[in-house]
KELOKE-998658 format. One line per field, with one value per residue: x, y, z of N, C-alpha, C in turn. Coordinates in pm, 1 decimal, always signed. Each point is the difference from the previous one (the first is absolute). Example, Ala and Ser with C-alpha at 12.3 -4.5 7.8 and 13.67 -1.06 7.14 Angstrom:
nxx +1319.0, -35.0
nyy -569.0, +105.0
nzz +780.0, -72.0
caxx -89.0, +82.0
cayy +119.0, +119.0
cazz +0.0, +6.0
cxx +90.0, -77.0
cyy +120.0, +109.0
czz +0.0, +73.0
END
This chain:
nxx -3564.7, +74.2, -167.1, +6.8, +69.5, -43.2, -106.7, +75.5, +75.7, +62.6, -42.1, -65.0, -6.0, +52.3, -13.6, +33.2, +112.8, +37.6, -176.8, -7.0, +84.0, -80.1, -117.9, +94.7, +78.0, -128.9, -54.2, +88.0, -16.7, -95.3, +3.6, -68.3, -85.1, -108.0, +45.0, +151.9, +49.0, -77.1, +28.1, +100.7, -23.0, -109.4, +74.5, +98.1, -77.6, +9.0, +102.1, +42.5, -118.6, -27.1, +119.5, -31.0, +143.7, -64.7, +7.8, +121.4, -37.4, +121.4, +36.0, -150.6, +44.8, +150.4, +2.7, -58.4, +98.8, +73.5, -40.4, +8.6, +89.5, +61.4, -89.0, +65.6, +20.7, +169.8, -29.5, +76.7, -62.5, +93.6, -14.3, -105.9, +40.2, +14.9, -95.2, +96.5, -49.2, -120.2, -11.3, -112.3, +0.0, +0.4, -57.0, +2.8, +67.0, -53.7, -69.7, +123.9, +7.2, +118.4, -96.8, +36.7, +120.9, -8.7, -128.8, +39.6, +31.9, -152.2, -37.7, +24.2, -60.2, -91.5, -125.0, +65.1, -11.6, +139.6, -1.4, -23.7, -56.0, +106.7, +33.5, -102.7, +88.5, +58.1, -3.6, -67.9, +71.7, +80.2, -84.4, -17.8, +139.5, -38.2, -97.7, +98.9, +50.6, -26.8, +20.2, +91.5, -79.3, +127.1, +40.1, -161.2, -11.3, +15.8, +121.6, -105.4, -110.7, +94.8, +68.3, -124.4, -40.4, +150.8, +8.0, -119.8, +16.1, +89.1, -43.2, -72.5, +60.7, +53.2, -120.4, -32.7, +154.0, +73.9, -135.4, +6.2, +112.8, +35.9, -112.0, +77.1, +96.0, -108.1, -67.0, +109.4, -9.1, +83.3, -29.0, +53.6, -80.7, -35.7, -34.5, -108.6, -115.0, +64.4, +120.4, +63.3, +92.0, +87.3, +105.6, +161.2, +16.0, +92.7, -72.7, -119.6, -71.4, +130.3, +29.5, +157.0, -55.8, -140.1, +46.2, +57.6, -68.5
nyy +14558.1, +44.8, +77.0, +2.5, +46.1, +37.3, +13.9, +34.6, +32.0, -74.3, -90.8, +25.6, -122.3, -2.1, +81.9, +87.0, +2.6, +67.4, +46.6, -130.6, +4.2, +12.9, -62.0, -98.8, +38.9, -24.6, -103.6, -22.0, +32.8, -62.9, +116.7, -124.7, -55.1, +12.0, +105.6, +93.4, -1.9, +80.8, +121.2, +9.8, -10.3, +48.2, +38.0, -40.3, +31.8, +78.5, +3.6, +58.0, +67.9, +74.4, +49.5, -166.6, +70.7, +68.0, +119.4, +25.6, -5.7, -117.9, +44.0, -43.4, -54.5, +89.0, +20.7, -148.1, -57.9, +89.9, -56.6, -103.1, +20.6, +56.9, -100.4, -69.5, +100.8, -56.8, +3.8, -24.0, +197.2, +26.1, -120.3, +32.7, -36.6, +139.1, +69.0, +83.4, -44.3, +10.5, -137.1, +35.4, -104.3, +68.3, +99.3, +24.7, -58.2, +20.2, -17.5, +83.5, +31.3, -20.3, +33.3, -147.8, +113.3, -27.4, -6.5, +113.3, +32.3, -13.8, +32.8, +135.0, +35.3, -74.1, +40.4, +100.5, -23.7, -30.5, -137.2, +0.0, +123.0, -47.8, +116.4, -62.9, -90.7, +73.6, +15.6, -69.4, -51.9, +54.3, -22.6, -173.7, -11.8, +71.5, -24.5, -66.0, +117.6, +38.5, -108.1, +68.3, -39.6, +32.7, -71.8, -40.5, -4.1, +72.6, -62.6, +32.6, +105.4, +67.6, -19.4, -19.0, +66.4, +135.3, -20.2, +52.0, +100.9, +12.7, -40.3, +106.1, +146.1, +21.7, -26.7, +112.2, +43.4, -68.5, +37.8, +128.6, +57.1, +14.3, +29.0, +49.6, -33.6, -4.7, +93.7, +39.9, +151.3, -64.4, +78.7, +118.2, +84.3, +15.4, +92.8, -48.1, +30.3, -117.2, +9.6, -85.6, +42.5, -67.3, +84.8, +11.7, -125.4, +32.4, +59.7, -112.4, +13.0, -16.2, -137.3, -33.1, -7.8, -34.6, -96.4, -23.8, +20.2
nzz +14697.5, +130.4, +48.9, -103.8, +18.0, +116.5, -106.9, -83.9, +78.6, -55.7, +82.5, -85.5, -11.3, -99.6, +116.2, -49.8, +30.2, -75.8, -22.5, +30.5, -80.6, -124.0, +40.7, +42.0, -126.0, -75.8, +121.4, -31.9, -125.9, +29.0, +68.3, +60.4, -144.9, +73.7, -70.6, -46.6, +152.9, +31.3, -98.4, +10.2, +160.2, -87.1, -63.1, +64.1, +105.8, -65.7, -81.7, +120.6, +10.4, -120.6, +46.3, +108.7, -14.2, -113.3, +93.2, -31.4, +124.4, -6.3, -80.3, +60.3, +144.0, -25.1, -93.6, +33.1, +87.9, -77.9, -86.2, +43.8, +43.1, -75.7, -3.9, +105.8, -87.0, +8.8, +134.2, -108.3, +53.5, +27.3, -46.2, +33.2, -109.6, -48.5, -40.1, -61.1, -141.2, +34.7, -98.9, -60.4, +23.1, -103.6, +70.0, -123.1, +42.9, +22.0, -101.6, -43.7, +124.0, +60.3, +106.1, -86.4, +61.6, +88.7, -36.4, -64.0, +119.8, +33.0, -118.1, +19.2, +106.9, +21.1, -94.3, +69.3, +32.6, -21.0, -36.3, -99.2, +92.6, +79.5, -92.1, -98.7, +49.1, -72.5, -132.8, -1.3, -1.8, -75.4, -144.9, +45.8, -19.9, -80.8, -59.3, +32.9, +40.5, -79.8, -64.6, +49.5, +115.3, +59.3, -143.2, +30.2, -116.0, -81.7, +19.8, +125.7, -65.4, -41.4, +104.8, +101.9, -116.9, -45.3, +156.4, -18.7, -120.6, +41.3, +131.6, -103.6, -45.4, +124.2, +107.1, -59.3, +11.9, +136.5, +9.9, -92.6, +63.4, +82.0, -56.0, -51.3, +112.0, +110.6, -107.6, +15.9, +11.4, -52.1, -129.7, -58.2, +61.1, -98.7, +33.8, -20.6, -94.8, -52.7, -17.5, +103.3, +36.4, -21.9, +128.1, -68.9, -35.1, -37.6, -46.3, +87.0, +54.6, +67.9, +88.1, -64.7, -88.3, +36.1, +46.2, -118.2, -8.8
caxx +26.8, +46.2, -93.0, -39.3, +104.1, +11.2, -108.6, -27.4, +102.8, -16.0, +26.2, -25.3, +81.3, +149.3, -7.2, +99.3, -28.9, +129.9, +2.6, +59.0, +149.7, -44.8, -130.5, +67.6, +46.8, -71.3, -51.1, +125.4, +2.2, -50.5, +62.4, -83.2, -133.8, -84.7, -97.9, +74.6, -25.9, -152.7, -41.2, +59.9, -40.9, -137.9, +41.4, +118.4, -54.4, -93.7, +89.0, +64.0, -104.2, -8.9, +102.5, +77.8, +113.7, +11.0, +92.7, +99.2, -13.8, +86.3, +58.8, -123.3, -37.7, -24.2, -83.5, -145.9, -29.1, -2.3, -206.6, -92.3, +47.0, -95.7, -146.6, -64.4, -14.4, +6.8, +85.8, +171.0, +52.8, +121.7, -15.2, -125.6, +1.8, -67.0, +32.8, +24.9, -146.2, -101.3, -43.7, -117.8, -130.5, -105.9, -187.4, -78.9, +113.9, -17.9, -76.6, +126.1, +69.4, +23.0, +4.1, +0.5, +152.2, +7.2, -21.9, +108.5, +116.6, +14.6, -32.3, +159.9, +119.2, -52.1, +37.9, +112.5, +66.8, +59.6, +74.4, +106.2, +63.8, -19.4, -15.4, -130.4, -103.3, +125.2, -97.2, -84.5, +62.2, +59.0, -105.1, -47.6, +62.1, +15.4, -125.9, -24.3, -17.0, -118.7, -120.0, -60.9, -131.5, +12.2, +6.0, -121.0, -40.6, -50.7, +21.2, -34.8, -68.4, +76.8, +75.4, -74.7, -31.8, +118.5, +24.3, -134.8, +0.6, +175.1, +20.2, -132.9, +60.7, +101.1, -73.2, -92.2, +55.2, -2.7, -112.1, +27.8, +103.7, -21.0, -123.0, +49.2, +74.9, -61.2, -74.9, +112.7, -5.0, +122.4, +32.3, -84.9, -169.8, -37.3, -121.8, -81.2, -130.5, -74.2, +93.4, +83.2, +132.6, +139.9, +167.3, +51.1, +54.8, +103.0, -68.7, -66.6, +48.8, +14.9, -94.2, +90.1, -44.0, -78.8, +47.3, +106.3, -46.7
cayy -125.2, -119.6, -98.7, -99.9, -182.7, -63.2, -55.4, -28.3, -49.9, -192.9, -41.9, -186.5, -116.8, -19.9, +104.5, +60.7, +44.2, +37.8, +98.5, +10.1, +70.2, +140.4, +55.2, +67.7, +79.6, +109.0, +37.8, +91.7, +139.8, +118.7, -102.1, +70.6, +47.9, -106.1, -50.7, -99.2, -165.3, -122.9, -68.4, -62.9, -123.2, -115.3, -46.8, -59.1, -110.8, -130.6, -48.5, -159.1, -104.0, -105.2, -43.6, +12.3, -20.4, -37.2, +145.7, +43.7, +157.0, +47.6, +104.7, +122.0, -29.5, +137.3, +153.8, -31.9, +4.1, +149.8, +89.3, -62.5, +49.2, +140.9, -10.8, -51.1, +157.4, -59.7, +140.2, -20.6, +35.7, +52.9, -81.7, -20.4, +82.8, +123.9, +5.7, +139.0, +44.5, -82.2, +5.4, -72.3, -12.9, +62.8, -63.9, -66.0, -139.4, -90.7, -159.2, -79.0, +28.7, -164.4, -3.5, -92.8, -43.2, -119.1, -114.8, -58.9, -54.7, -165.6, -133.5, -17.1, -79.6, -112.5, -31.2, +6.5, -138.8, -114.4, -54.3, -14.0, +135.1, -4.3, +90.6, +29.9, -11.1, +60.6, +198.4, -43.8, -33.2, +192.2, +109.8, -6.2, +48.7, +128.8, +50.4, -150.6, +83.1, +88.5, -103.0, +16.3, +81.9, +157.3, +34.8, +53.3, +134.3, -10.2, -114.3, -145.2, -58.2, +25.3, -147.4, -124.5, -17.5, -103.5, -149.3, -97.9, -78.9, -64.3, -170.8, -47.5, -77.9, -150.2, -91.9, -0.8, -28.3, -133.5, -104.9, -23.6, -75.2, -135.4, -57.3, +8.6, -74.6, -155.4, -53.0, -10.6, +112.2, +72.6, +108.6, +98.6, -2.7, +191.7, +65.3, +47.9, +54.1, -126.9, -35.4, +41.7, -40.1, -114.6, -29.1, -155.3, -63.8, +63.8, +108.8, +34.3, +42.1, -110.1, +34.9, +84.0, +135.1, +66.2, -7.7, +60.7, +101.0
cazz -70.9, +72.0, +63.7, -105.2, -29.6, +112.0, +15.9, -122.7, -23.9, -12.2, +85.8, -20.9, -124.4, -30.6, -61.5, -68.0, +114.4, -46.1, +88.6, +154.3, +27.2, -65.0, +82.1, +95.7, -8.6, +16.8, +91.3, +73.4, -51.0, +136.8, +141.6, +130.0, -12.1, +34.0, -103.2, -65.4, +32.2, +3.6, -109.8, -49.3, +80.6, -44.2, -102.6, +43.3, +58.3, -128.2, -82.6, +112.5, +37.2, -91.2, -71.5, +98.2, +44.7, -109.8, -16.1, +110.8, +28.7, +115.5, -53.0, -10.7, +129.0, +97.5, -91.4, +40.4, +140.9, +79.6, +27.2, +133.8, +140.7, +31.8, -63.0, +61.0, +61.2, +113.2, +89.7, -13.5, +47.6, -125.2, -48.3, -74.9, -77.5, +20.2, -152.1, +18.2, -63.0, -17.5, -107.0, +38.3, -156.3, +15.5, +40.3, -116.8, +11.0, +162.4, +22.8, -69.7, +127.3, +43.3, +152.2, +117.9, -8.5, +95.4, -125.9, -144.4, +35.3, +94.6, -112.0, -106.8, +122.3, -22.3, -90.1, -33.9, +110.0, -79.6, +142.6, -108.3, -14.1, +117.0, +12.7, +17.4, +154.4, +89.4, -27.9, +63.1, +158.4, +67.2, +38.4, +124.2, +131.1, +17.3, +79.0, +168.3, +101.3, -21.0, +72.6, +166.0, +39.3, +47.6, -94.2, -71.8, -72.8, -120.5, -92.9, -9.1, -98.7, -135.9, +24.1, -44.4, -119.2, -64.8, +75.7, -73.3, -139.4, -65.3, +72.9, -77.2, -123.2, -16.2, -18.3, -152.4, -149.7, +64.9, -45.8, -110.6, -26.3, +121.5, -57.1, -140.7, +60.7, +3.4, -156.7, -28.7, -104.6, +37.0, -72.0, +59.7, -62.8, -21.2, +24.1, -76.3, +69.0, +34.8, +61.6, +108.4, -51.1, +56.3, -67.7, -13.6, +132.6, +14.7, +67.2, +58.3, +167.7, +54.4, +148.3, +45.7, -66.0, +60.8, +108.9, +17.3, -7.6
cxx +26.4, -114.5, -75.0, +131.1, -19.4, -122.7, -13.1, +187.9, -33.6, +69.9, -35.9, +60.8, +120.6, -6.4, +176.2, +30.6, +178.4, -3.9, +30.3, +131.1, -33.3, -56.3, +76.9, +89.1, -82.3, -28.6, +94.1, -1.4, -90.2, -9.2, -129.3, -76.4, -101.3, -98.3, +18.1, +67.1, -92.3, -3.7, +141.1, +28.7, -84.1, +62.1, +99.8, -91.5, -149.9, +75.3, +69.1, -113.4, -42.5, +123.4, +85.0, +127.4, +48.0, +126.6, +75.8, -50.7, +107.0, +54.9, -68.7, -34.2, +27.4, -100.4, -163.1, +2.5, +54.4, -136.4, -50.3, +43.0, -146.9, -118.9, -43.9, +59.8, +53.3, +81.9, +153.8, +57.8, +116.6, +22.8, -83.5, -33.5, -71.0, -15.4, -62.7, -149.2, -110.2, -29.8, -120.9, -81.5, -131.6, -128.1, -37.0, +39.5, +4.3, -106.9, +78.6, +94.5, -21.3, +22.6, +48.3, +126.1, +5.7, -11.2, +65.2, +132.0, +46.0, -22.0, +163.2, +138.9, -22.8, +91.4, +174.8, +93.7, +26.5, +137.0, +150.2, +52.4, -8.7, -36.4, -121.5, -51.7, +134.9, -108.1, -154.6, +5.9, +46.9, -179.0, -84.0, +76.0, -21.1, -182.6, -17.7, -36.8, -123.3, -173.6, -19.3, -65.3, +54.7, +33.2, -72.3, +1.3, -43.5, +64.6, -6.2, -94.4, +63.1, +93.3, -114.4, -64.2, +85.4, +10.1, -93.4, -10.5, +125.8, -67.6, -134.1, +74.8, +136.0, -92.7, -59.8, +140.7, +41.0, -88.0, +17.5, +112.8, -62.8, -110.2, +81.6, +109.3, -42.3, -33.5, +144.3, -6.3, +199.5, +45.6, -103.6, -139.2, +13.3, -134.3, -89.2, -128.6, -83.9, +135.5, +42.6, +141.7, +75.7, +71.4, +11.4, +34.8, +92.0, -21.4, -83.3, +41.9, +2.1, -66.9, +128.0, +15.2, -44.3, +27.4, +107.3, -87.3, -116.3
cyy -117.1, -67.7, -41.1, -97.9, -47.9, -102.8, -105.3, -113.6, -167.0, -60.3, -192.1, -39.1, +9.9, +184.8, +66.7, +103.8, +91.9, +165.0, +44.3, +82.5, +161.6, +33.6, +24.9, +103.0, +168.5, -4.5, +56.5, +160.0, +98.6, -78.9, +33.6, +43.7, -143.6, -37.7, -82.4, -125.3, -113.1, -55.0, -95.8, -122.3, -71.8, -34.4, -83.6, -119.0, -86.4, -46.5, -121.3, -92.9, -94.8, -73.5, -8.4, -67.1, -40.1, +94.4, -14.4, +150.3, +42.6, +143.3, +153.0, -57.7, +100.8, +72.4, -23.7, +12.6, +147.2, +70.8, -88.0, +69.9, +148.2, -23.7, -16.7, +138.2, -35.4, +130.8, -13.2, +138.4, +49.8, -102.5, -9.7, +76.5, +80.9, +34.1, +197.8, +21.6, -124.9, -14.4, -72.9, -2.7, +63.4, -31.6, -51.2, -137.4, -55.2, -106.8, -112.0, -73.6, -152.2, +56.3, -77.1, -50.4, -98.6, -136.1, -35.0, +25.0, -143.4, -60.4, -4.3, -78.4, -125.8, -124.2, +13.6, -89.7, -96.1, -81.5, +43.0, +167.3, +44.9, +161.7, +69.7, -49.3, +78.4, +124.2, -70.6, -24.4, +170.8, +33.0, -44.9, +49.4, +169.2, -8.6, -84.1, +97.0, +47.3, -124.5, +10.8, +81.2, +109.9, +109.2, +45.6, +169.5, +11.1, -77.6, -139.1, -90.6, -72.9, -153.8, -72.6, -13.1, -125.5, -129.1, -98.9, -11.1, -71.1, -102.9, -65.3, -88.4, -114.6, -114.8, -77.9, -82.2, -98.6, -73.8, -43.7, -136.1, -164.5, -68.5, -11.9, -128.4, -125.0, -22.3, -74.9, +56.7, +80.9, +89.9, +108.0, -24.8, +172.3, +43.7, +30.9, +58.4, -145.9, -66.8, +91.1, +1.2, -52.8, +8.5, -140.2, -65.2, +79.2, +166.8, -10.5, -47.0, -156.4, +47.7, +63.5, +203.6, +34.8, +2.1, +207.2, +144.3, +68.3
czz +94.9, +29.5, -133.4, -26.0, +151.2, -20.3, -153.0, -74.6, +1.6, +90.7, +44.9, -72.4, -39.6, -72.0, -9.6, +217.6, -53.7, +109.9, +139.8, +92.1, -15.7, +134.6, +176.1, +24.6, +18.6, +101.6, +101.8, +1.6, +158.1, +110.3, +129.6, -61.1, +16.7, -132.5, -125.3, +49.6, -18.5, -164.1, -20.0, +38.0, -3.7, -135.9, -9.9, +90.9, -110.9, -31.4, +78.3, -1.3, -112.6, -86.6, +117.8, -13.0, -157.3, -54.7, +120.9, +45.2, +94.7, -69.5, +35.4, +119.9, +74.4, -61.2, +63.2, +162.4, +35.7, -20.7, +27.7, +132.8, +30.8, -44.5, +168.8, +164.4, +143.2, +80.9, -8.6, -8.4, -151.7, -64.2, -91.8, -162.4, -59.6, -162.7, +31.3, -50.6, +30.1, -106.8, -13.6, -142.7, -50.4, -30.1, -102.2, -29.2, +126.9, -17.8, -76.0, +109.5, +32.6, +166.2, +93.2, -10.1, +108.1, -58.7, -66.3, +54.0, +30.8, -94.3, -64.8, +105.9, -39.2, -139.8, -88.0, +68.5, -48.5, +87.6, -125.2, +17.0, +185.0, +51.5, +52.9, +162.0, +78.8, +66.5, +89.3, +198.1, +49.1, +34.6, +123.7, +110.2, -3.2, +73.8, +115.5, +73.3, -10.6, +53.5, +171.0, +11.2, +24.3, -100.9, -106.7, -49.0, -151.3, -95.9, +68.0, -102.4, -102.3, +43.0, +15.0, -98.7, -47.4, +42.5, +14.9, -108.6, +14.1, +30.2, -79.2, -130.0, +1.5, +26.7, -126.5, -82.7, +59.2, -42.9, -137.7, -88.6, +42.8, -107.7, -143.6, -2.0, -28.4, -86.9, -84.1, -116.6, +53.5, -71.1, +0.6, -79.5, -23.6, +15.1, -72.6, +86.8, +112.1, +115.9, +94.8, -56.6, +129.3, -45.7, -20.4, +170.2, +89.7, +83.8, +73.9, +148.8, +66.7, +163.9, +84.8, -47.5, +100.1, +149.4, +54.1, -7.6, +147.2
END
Protein backbone atom coordinates (compact mmCIF):
# COMPACT_ATOMS: atom_id res chain seq x y z
CA UNK A 1 0.00 0.00 0.00
CA UNK A 2 2.79 2.42 1.00
CA UNK A 3 4.17 2.61 -2.86
CA UNK A 4 0.66 3.45 -4.18
CA UNK A 5 0.06 6.35 -1.70
CA UNK A 6 3.79 7.27 -2.39
CA UNK A 7 2.59 7.86 -5.99
CA UNK A 8 -1.07 8.61 -5.83
CA UNK A 9 -1.41 10.66 -2.53
CA UNK A 10 -2.43 14.86 -3.33
CA UNK A 11 -0.01 17.06 -3.24
CA UNK A 12 -0.90 20.18 -5.22
CA UNK A 13 -3.21 23.01 -4.47
CA UNK A 14 -4.94 23.67 -1.33
CA UNK A 15 -4.81 19.99 -0.80
CA UNK A 16 -5.93 18.46 2.68
CA UNK A 17 -2.21 17.53 4.09
CA UNK A 18 -3.83 16.21 7.91
CA UNK A 19 -1.81 12.95 6.82
CA UNK A 20 1.36 14.14 7.43
CA UNK A 21 1.84 13.42 11.33
CA UNK A 22 0.07 9.85 10.47
CA UNK A 23 2.68 9.15 7.53
CA UNK A 24 5.78 9.97 9.83
CA UNK A 25 4.85 8.18 12.40
CA UNK A 26 4.68 5.09 10.18
CA UNK A 27 7.76 5.74 8.70
CA UNK A 28 9.27 5.29 11.96
CA UNK A 29 7.79 1.87 12.53
CA UNK A 30 11.17 0.13 10.53
CA UNK A 31 14.30 1.14 10.92
CA UNK A 32 17.50 1.00 8.10
CA UNK A 33 15.38 -0.17 5.31
CA UNK A 34 16.46 1.62 1.92
CA UNK A 35 13.43 0.88 0.51
CA UNK A 36 10.97 2.07 2.73
CA UNK A 37 13.06 5.30 2.97
CA UNK A 38 13.13 6.13 -0.51
CA UNK A 39 9.42 5.82 -0.65
CA UNK A 40 8.68 7.86 1.98
CA UNK A 41 11.26 10.50 1.07
CA UNK A 42 9.83 11.04 -2.45
CA UNK A 43 6.77 11.59 -0.78
CA UNK A 44 7.56 14.13 1.91
CA UNK A 45 9.96 15.79 -0.72
CA UNK A 46 6.84 16.39 -3.28
CA UNK A 47 4.79 17.69 -0.86
CA UNK A 48 7.69 20.48 0.36
CA UNK A 49 8.08 21.06 -3.21
CA UNK A 50 4.75 21.85 -4.21
CA UNK A 51 3.55 23.15 -0.97
CA UNK A 52 6.64 25.28 -0.06
CA UNK A 53 6.77 26.28 3.66
CA UNK A 54 2.97 26.05 3.62
CA UNK A 55 3.46 23.05 6.60
CA UNK A 56 5.48 23.32 9.60
CA UNK A 57 7.71 20.32 9.23
CA UNK A 58 9.69 21.43 12.23
CA UNK A 59 7.89 18.74 14.33
CA UNK A 60 8.96 15.83 11.47
CA UNK A 61 12.76 17.47 10.87
CA UNK A 62 14.48 14.73 13.06
CA UNK A 63 12.24 11.74 11.83
CA UNK A 64 13.47 13.05 7.80
CA UNK A 65 17.33 13.92 8.38
CA UNK A 66 18.01 10.46 10.43
CA UNK A 67 17.33 8.56 6.92
CA UNK A 68 19.18 10.91 5.05
CA UNK A 69 22.44 10.20 7.07
CA UNK A 70 22.61 6.43 6.04
CA UNK A 71 21.42 6.90 2.30
CA UNK A 72 24.65 8.41 1.56
CA UNK A 73 26.35 4.81 3.04
CA UNK A 74 28.85 7.00 4.94
CA UNK A 75 32.10 4.86 6.85
CA UNK A 76 30.72 6.18 10.66
CA UNK A 77 31.94 2.74 11.92
CA UNK A 78 29.53 1.99 15.46
CA UNK A 79 27.70 4.81 14.75
CA UNK A 80 26.40 4.01 11.69
CA UNK A 81 23.01 2.55 12.07
CA UNK A 82 22.43 -1.14 11.61
CA UNK A 83 18.99 -2.65 11.11
CA UNK A 84 19.21 -6.63 12.58
CA UNK A 85 16.72 -7.78 9.29
CA UNK A 86 17.06 -6.54 5.62
CA UNK A 87 13.83 -5.55 4.51
CA UNK A 88 13.42 -5.26 0.85
CA UNK A 89 10.59 -4.77 -1.46
CA UNK A 90 9.39 -7.29 -3.35
CA UNK A 91 10.23 -8.05 -6.98
CA UNK A 92 6.75 -7.67 -8.26
CA UNK A 93 6.70 -3.92 -6.82
CA UNK A 94 9.71 -2.59 -7.77
CA UNK A 95 8.54 -0.45 -10.85
CA UNK A 96 6.54 1.15 -7.85
CA UNK A 97 10.10 1.94 -6.24
CA UNK A 98 11.18 5.59 -5.80
CA UNK A 99 15.48 4.94 -6.33
CA UNK A 100 16.46 8.32 -6.19
CA UNK A 101 16.87 9.02 -2.25
CA UNK A 102 19.58 11.65 -2.76
CA UNK A 103 17.18 13.63 -4.87
CA UNK A 104 14.44 13.67 -2.72
CA UNK A 105 16.50 14.42 0.01
CA UNK A 106 17.83 17.49 -1.59
CA UNK A 107 14.47 18.60 -2.81
CA UNK A 108 13.01 18.11 0.84
CA UNK A 109 16.23 20.00 2.49
CA UNK A 110 15.59 22.66 0.20
CA UNK A 111 12.27 23.52 0.02
CA UNK A 112 11.81 23.06 3.72
CA UNK A 113 13.69 26.00 4.62
CA UNK A 114 11.99 28.71 6.32
CA UNK A 115 13.68 31.97 7.78
CA UNK A 116 10.37 31.92 10.14
CA UNK A 117 11.66 27.98 11.63
CA UNK A 118 15.45 28.53 12.35
CA UNK A 119 15.47 24.88 12.96
CA UNK A 120 15.25 23.74 9.58
CA UNK A 121 18.78 25.37 8.57
CA UNK A 122 19.88 24.06 12.13
CA UNK A 123 19.23 20.24 10.82
CA UNK A 124 20.62 21.50 7.41
CA UNK A 125 24.05 23.15 8.51
CA UNK A 126 24.78 19.52 11.22
CA UNK A 127 24.20 17.50 7.88
CA UNK A 128 26.95 19.61 5.92
CA UNK A 129 29.21 19.55 8.80
CA UNK A 130 28.85 15.80 9.16
CA UNK A 131 29.83 14.84 5.22
CA UNK A 132 32.73 18.15 5.11
CA UNK A 133 35.12 15.42 5.69
CA UNK A 134 34.18 13.06 3.45
CA UNK A 135 34.54 15.79 0.06
CA UNK A 136 38.47 15.20 0.34
CA UNK A 137 40.25 13.54 -2.11
CA UNK A 138 41.78 11.14 0.42
CA UNK A 139 38.46 10.34 1.37
CA UNK A 140 37.06 8.89 -1.95
CA UNK A 141 34.94 5.67 -1.78
CA UNK A 142 31.49 4.50 -2.36
CA UNK A 143 29.58 7.28 -0.87
CA UNK A 144 31.22 9.57 -2.85
CA UNK A 145 28.56 9.19 -5.59
CA UNK A 146 25.77 9.27 -3.23
CA UNK A 147 27.20 13.04 -1.62
CA UNK A 148 27.77 14.53 -5.15
CA UNK A 149 24.48 13.62 -6.38
CA UNK A 150 22.80 15.16 -3.10
CA UNK A 151 25.29 18.38 -3.34
CA UNK A 152 24.43 18.98 -7.05
CA UNK A 153 20.77 18.59 -6.93
CA UNK A 154 20.53 20.61 -3.38
CA UNK A 155 22.63 23.66 -4.96
CA UNK A 156 20.06 22.79 -8.27
CA UNK A 157 17.05 23.16 -6.37
CA UNK A 158 17.92 26.24 -4.06
CA UNK A 159 18.90 27.99 -7.37
CA UNK A 160 15.58 27.00 -9.07
CA UNK A 161 13.29 28.22 -5.78
CA UNK A 162 15.64 31.60 -5.35
CA UNK A 163 14.77 32.19 -8.92
CA UNK A 164 11.41 31.42 -8.25
CA UNK A 165 10.74 33.59 -5.36
CA UNK A 166 12.97 36.47 -6.46
CA UNK A 167 10.72 36.49 -10.02
CA UNK A 168 7.40 36.21 -7.86
CA UNK A 169 8.88 39.25 -5.65
CA UNK A 170 9.52 41.64 -8.33
CA UNK A 171 6.05 40.80 -9.97
CA UNK A 172 5.01 41.95 -6.48
CA UNK A 173 3.19 38.62 -5.98
CA UNK A 174 3.61 38.65 -1.84
CA UNK A 175 1.11 35.83 -0.74
CA UNK A 176 1.41 32.39 -1.37
CA UNK A 177 0.68 30.93 -5.04
CA UNK A 178 -0.44 27.00 -4.80
CA UNK A 179 0.48 24.47 -7.22
CA UNK A 180 -1.16 23.44 -9.86
CA UNK A 181 -0.40 21.30 -13.22
CA UNK A 182 0.23 24.97 -14.97
CA UNK A 183 1.72 26.75 -11.77
CA UNK A 184 4.79 26.94 -9.85
CA UNK A 185 4.05 27.63 -6.26
CA UNK A 186 5.46 30.70 -3.82
CA UNK A 187 5.63 30.82 -0.32
CA UNK A 188 4.35 33.98 1.27
CA UNK A 189 6.81 36.90 1.73
CA UNK A 190 7.59 35.86 4.91
CA UNK A 191 8.92 32.33 4.03
CA UNK A 192 11.06 32.80 1.19
CA UNK A 193 14.76 33.06 1.36
CA UNK A 194 16.40 36.28 2.18
CA UNK A 195 20.36 36.86 0.75
CA UNK A 196 21.07 36.60 4.65
CA UNK A 197 19.34 33.04 4.55
CA UNK A 198 21.38 31.99 2.10
CA UNK A 199 24.32 33.49 3.04
CA UNK A 200 24.03 31.65 6.21
CA UNK A 201 24.02 28.62 4.80
Amino acid sequence: PLLFLAHLLPTRGRVWNGWVPRAAEMWKLIETSSDWDCSWMGLFARLARHQPNMIDWTPFLSTVYERINPSFRLPLGAAAPQSPVEKRCPAHCLFLLNDKMTVSSAVFCVYSLTPRCPESFKYLKRLFALVKNFFHPSNNGRWSSHLASFMGHLTACLAARVSTERAATRAGVLTAVYSDNQTKPVPPLEDRLSDDSIREL
